[in-house]
KEKE-3310 file (N, C-alpha, C; in steps of 0.2 Angstrom, whole numbers, plus 5000, padded with zeros to 4 digits):
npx = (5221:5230:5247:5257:5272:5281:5277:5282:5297:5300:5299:5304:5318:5320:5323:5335:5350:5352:5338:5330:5338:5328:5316:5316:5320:5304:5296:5301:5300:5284:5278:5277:5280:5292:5300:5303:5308:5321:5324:5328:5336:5350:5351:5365:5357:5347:5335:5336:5330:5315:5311:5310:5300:5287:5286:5285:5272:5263:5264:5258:5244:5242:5238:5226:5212:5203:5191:5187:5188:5195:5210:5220:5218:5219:5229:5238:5242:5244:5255:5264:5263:5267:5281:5285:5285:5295:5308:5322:5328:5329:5328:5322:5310:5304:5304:5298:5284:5283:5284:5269:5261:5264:5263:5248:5245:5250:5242:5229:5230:5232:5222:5210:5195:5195:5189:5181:5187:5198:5207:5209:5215:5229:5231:5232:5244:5254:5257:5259:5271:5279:5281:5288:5299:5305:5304:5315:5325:5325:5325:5330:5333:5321:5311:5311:5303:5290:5286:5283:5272:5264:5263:5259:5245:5239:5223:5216:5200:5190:5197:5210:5222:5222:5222:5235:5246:5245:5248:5263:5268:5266:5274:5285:5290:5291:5293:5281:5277:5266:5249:5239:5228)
npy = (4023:4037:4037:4044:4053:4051:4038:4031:4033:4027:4014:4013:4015:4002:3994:3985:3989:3983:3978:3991:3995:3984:3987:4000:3998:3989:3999:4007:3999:3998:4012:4024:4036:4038:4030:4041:4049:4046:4044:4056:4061:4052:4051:4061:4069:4072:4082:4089:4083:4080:4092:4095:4084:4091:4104:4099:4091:4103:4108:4104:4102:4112:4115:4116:4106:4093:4089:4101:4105:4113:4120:4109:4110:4106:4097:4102:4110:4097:4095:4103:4104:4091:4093:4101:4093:4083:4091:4098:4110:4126:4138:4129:4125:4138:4140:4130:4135:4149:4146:4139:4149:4158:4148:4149:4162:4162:4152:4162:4170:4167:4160:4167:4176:4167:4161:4161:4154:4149:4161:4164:4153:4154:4168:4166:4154:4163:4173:4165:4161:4174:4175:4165:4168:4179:4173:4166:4173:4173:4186:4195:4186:4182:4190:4197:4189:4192:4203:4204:4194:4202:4213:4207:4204:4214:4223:4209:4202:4200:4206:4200:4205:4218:4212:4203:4214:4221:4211:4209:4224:4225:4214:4216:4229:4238:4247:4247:4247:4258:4256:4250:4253)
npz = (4776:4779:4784:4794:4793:4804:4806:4798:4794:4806:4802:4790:4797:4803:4795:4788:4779:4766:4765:4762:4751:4742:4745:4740:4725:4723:4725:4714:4703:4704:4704:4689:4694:4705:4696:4685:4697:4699:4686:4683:4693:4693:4678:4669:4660:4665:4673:4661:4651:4658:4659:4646:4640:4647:4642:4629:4631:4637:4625:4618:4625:4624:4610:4596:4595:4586:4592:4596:4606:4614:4625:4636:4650:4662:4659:4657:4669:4677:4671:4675:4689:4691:4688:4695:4706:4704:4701:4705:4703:4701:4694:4682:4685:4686:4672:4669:4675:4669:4654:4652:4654:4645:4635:4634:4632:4619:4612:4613:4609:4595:4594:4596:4608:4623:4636:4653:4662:4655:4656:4670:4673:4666:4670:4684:4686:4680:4689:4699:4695:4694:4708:4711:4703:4711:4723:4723:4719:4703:4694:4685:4674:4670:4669:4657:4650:4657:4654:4640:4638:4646:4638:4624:4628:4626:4620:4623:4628:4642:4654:4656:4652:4657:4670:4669:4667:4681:4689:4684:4686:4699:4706:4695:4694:4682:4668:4654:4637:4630:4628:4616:4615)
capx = (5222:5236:5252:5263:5280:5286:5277:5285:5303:5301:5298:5311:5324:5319:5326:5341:5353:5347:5331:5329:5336:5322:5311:5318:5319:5300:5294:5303:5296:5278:5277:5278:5284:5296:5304:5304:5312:5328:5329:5330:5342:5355:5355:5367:5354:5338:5331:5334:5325:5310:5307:5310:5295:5285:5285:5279:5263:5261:5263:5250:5238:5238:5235:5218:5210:5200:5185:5185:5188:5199:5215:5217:5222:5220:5232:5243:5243:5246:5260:5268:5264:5272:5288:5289:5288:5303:5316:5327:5331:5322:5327:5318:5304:5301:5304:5289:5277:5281:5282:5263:5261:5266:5258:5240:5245:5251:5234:5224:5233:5231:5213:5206:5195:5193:5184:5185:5191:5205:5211:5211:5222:5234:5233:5236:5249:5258:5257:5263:5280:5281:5281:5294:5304:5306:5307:5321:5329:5326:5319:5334:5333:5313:5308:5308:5296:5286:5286:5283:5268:5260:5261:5257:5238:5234:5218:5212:5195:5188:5200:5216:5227:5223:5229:5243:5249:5244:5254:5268:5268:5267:5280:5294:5289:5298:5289:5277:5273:5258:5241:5237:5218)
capy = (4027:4040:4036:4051:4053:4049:4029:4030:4036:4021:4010:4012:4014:3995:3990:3984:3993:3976:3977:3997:3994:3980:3993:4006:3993:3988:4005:4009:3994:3998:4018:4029:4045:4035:4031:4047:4055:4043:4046:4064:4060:4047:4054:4068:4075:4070:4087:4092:4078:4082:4100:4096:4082:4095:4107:4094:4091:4111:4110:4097:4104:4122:4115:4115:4098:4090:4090:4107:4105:4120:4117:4103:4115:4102:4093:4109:4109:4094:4094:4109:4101:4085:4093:4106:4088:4078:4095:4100:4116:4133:4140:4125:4126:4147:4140:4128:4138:4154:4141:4137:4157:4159:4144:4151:4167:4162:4151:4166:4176:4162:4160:4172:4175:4159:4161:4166:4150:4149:4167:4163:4149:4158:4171:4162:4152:4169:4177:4157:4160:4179:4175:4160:4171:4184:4172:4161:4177:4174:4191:4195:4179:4180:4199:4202:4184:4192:4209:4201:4191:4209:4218:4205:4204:4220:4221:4203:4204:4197:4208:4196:4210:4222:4207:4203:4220:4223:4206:4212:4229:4221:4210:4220:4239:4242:4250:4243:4250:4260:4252:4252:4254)
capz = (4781:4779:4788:4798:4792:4809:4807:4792:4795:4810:4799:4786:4801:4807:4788:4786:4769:4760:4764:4762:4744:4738:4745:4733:4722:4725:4723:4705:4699:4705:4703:4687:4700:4708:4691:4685:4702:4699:4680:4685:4701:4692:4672:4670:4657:4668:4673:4656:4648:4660:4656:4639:4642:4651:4638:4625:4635:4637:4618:4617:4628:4622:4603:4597:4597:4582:4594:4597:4615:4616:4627:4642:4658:4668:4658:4657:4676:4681:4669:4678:4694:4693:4685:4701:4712:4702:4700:4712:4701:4706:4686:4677:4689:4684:4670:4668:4674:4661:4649:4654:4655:4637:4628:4637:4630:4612:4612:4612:4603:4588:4593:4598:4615:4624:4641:4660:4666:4654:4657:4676:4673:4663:4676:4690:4682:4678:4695:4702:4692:4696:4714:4711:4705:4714:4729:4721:4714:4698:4690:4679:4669:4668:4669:4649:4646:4661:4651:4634:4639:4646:4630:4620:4629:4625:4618:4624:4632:4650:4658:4653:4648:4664:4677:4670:4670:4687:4694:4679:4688:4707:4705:4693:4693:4676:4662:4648:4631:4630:4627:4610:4617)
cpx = (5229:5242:5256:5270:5284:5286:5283:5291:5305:5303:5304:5319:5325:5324:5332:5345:5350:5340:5328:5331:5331:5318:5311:5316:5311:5296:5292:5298:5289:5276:5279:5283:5289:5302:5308:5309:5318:5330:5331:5337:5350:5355:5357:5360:5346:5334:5330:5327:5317:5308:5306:5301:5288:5283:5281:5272:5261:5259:5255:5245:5236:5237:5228:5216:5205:5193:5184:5184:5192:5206:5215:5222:5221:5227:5239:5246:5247:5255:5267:5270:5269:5278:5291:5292:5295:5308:5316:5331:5327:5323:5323:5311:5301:5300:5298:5283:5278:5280:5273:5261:5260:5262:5250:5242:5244:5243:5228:5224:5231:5227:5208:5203:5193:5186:5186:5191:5196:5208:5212:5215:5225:5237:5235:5245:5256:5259:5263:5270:5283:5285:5286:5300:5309:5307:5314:5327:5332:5325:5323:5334:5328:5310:5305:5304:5290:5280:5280:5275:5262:5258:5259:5247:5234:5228:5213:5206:5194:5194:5208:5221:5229:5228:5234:5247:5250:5249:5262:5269:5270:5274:5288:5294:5292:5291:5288:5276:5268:5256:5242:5231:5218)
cpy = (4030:4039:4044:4049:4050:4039:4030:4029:4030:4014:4007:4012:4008:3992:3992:3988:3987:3976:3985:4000:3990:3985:3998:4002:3991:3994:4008:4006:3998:4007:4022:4034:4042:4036:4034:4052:4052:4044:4053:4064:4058:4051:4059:4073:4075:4074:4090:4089:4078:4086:4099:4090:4086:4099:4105:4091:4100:4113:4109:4099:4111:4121:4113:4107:4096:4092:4096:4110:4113:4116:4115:4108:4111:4097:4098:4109:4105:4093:4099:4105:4093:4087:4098:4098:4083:4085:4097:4108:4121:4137:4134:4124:4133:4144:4137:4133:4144:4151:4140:4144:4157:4155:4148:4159:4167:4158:4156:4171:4173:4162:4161:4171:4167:4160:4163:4161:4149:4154:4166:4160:4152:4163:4168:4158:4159:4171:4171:4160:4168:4179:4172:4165:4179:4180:4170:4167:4177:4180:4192:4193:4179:4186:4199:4197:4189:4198:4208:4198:4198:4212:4214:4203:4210:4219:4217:4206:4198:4200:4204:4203:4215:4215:4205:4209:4222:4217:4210:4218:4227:4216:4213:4227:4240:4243:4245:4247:4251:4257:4255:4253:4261)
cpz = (4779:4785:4789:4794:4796:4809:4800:4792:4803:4806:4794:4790:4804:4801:4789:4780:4765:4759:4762:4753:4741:4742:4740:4726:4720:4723:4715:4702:4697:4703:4697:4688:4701:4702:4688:4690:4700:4693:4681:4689:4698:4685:4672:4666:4659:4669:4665:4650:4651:4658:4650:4639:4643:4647:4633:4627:4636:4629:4614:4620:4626:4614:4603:4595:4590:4583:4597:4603:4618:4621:4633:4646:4659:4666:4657:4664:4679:4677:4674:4685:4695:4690:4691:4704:4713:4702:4706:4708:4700:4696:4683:4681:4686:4676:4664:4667:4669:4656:4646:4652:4647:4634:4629:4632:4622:4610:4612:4608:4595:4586:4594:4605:4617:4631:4648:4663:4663:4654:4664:4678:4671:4668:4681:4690:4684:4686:4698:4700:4692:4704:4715:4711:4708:4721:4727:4717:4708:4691:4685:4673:4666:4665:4660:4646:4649:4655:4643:4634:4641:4643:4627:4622:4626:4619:4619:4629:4640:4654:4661:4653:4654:4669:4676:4669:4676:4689:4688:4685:4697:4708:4703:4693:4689:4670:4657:4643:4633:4625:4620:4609:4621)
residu = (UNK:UNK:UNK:UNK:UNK:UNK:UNK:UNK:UNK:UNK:UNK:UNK:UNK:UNK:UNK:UNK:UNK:UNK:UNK:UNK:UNK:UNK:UNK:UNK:UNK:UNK:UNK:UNK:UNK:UNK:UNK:UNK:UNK:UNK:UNK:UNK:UNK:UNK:UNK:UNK:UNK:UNK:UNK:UNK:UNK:UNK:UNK:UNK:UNK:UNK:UNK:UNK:UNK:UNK:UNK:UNK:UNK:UNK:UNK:UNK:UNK:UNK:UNK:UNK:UNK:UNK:UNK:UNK:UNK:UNK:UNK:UNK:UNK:UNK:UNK:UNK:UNK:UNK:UNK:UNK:UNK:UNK:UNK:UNK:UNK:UNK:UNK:UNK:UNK:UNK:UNK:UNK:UNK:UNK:UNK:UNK:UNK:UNK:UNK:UNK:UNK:UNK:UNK:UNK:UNK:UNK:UNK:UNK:UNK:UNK:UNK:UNK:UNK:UNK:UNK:UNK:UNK:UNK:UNK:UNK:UNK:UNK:UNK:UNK:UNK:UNK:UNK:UNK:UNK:UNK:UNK:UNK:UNK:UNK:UNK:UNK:UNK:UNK:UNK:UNK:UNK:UNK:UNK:UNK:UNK:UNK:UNK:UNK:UNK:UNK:UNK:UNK:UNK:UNK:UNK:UNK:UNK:UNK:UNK:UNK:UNK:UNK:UNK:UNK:UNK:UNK:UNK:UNK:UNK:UNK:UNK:UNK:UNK:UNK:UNK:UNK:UNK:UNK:UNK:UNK:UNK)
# end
């Protein structure tokens, strides 16, 4: 059963500082995430060392496979996802997800069409880190990956190439190279 934040937030105010550390303590030991949040939190170069991780698994999952499997979204995803939960920095978060954007890009670009479901990932993706930054006012910083990733669809089929112009277009309203279609 799922506990409320408030049992929760009861619970930890009954602890002692001693016993509120062996809890922390307790935790580390036992969870992965946990680990992860505090090498992030405590090493000066710890978000950097995440994203750089993060990317390494985007790498790995956007290259082709032996088994022909094509590339692991799921494993692309969750990479993204667990690198939003540990950072505390809105630039390396946009950062991820175009990262994510681009490898699905360069991936089709290398090898040709892939399919619906990895274009709507890719899409989605891309729209995800438009929206980020424009809310976190990052557009400046991002704008010419966002642009870059547009133009370089041109031609891709299953209508790849139109939505990301359309969220590109929606999002930054700055001119694109004419279609070479």
């Amino acid at each position: 059963m799922s506990r409320k934040i408030s049992e929760i937030s009861r619970y930890l105010e009954s602890l002692s500082a001693e016993e509120l550390i062996e809890e922390i303590k307790k935790l580390h030991k036992l969870f992965p995430d946990v680990r992860e949040y505090y090498k992030v939190q405590l090493q000066d170069n710890g978000e950097e060392e995440l994203l750089a991780k993060c990317k390494k698994i985007l790498q790995k999952a956007f290259s082709p496979y032996s088994d022909y499997s094509g590339p692991k979204l799921r494993e692309a995803r969750n990479a993204v996802n667990d690198f939003i939960k540990l950072s505390g920095n809105s630039s390396n978060i946009a950062e991820a997800m175009i990262y994510y954007a681009e490898m699905g890009v360069k991936f089709t670009n290398d090898y040709g069409d892939i399919n619906e479901a990895f274009y709507a990932s890719v899409e989605n993706m891309y729209e995800k880190a438009a929206e980020y930054v424009n809310e976190h006012e990052l557009k400046d910083k991002f704008v010419e990956r966002f642009k870059k990733m547009a133009e370089e669809t041109d031609g891709i089929g299953w209508g790849f190439h139109d939505t990301l112009v359309d969220i590109y277009l929606g999002h930054f309203n700055l001119p694109l190279r004419k279609s070479k279609w």
